[in-house]
N, C-alpha and C positions, 0 to 999 in steps of 0.2 A: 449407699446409706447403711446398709445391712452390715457391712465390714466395717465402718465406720461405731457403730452403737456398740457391735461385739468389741472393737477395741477397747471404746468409751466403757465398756463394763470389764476389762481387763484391769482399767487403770485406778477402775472405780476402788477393786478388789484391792489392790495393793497399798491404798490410799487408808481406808478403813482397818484395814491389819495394823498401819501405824497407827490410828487414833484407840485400837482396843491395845496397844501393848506402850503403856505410856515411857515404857522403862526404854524404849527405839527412840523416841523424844533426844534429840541434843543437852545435853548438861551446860552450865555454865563452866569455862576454864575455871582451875582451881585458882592459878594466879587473880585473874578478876573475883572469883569470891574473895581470896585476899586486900586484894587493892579496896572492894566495897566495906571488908569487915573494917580496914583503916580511915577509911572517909567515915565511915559512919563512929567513928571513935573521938569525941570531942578531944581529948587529949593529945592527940596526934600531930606529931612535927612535920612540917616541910621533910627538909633533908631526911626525914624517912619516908615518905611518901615517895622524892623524888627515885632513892635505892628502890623502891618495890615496882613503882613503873618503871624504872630501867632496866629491869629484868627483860620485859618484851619493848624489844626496838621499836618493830610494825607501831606498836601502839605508843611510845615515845615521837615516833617520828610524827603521826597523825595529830598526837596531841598540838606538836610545833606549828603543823600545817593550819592546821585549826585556828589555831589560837592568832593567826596571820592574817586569817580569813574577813571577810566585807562586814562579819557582822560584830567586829571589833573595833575595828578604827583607830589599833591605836597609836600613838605617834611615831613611837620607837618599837620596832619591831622586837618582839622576847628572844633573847639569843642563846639561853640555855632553859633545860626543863625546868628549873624552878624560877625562874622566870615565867614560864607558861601556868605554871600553878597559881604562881602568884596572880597571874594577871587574871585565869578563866576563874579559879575557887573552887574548893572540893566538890562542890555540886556539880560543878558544871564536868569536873574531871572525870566526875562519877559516872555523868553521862556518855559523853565521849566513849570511855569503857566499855560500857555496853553494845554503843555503838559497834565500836570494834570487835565487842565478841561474838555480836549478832551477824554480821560478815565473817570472820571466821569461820563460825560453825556451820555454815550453811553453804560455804564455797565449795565446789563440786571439782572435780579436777579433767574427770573424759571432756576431748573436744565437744561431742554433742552437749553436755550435761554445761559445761561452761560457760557454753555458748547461752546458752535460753538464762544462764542464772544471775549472768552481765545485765543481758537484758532487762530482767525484772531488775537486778540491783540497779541500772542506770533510771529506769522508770521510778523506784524510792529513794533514791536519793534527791531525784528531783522532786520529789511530794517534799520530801522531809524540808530542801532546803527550802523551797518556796514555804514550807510550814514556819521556820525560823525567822524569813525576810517579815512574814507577815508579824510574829510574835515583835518581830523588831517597831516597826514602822507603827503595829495598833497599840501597843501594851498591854497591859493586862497578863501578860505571865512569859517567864523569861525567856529567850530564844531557846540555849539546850533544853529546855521543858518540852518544848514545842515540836522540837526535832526529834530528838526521841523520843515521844509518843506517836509520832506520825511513823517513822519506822516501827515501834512495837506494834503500830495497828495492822502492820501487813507480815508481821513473823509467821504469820499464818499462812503466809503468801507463799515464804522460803519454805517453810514445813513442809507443803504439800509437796514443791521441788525435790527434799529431801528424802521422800519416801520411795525414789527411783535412784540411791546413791548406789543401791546394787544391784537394778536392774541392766541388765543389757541395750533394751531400746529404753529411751522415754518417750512421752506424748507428744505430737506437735502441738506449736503455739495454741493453736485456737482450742485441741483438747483439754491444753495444760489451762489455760482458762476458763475453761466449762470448768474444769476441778475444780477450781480455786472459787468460784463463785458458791459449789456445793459445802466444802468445807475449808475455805482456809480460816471464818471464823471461830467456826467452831473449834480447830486444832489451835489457833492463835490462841485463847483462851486457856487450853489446855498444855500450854506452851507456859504460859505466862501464869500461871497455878504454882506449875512446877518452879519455876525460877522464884518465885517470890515476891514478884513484884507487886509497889501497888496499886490495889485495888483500884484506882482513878484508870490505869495504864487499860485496865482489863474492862472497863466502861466505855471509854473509847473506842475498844476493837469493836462492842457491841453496836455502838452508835457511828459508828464511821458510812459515808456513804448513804444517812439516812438526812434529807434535805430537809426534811422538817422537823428535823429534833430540835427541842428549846425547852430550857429547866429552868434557865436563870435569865433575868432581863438582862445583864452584861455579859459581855464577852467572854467566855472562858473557852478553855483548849478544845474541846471538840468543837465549836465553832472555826478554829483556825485551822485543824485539823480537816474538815470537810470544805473550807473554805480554799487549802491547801489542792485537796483532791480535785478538786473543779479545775481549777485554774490548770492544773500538771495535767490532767486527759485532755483540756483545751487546746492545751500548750503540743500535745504531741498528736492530736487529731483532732482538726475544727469543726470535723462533723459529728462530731461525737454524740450520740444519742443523751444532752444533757437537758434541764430543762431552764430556762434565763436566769440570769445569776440573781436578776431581782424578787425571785421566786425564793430563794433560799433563808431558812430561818437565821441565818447567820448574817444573812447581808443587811438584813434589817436591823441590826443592832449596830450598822456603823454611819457615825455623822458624816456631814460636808466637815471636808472636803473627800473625806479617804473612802468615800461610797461613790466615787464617780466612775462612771462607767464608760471606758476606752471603746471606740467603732468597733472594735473587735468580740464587744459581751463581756473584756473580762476587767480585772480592776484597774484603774488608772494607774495606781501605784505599785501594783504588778509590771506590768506593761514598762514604767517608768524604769524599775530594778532588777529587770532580767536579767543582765549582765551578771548581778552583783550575787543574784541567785545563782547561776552557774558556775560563777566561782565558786561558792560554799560546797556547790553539791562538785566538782572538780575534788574539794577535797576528802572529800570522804569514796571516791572510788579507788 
């Protein structure tokens, strides 16, 4: 136990160095501040758009896969990038982007370091995607809204990961978890300062994992967001220390039929689309 705390306080050390030296913080690639300054430029052509994302492949290619994916549906599948533009829209391109640079920046290359950072990436992407299935199925705000806020809520998650890119050892699982529950909000936040995102994205990380938050009678994204989380810890441990999903402020805000509850605690219409969940989240690892 004694070895174990002393560790816990080694890793603590290392953890906090990054959150006083904001400048250790990952940057946004300058290409995606590029690609975001053009989205966000009404005037902006397709076929310039498509030149500036075809600078990075990885993220041309993801776009394709995406844009392929269960939560499209669409008849003919998009066979070049401006087809995919066409079909997602700068918003949703926007997102993806991010997506992509939030993987990027955060990918660790040592076998140990890779390994735990799959891990967590396979554990958020399946937040994220079940975040989108849901955003699909209840409405109320568009699937990539949904998705990338559910990943920006655990950048905090990767951060913490981060702050051992030049350590030697990292923590095992269950330390690297204690970490994250002490600050990955806090650096998320501080994460997401930095980048510039908004303010809604930075609300979210605050409110994620709190079951009784409720601001608004209707459904909006932390709703899907923490509705997301439930289901993805269910989904990957059914004993999970959670409490009935009919307890959740979130759950209370959905009618018959899409509030019905599968033998298993979790949503019918979860349970229904899993499949189509793990496709999406397929494409984003």
């Amino acid at each position: 136990m004694g070895s174990e705390s002393s560790e816990y306080s080694i890793y603590r050390r290392v953890v906090s160095q990054l959150m006083n030296g904001e400048e250790q913080l990952p940057s946004l690639p300058m290409l995606t501040l590029d690609i975001r300054r053009a989205l966000a430029n009404d005037a902006v052509q397709v076929p310039a758009l498509v030149r500036l994302v075809g600078r990075d492949p990885a993220l041309s290619a993801l776009l394709m896969k995406h844009a392929s994916c269960a939560i499209y549906r669409h008849p003919v599948p998009p066979k070049t990038l401006q087809d995919v533009i066409n079909l997602l829209g700068m918003r949703e391109v926007d997102r993806i982007t991010m997506v992509h640079s939030i993987k990027s920046l955060f990918t660790l290359h040592s076998p140990a370091h890779k390994r735990l950072f799959m891990e967590v990436w396979q554990r958020l992407t399946l937040k994220a995607s079940t975040c989108a299935m849901l955003a699909r199925l209840l409405g109320h705000v568009a699937p990539e809204h949904a998705l990338l806020a559910s990943l920006l809520s655990e950048v905090g998650t990767l951060a913490v990961l981060s702050a051992f890119r030049d350590e030697a050892a990292i923590p095992s699982g269950e330390l690297y978890y204690k970490l994250c529950r002490e600050y990955s909000k806090s650096l998320g936040v501080i994460v997401l300062k930095k980048w510039s995102v908004d303010d809604e994205y930075i609300e979210v990380i605050r409110n994620t994992g709190n079951w009784a938050y409720h601001a608004l009678r209707e459904l909006e994204l932390i709703d899907l967001v923490n509705l997301a989380l439930y289901h993805s810890v269910k989904e990957r441990n059914a004993d999970a220390d959670l409490p009935p999903l009919y307890e959740l402020a979130a759950y209370h805000k959905l009618l018959p039929p899409l509030n019905f509850i599968a033998a298993q605690g979790e949503l019918e219409l979860v349970v229904k689309h899993r499949a189509d969940i793990h496709a999406i989240a397929a494409t984003l690892r």
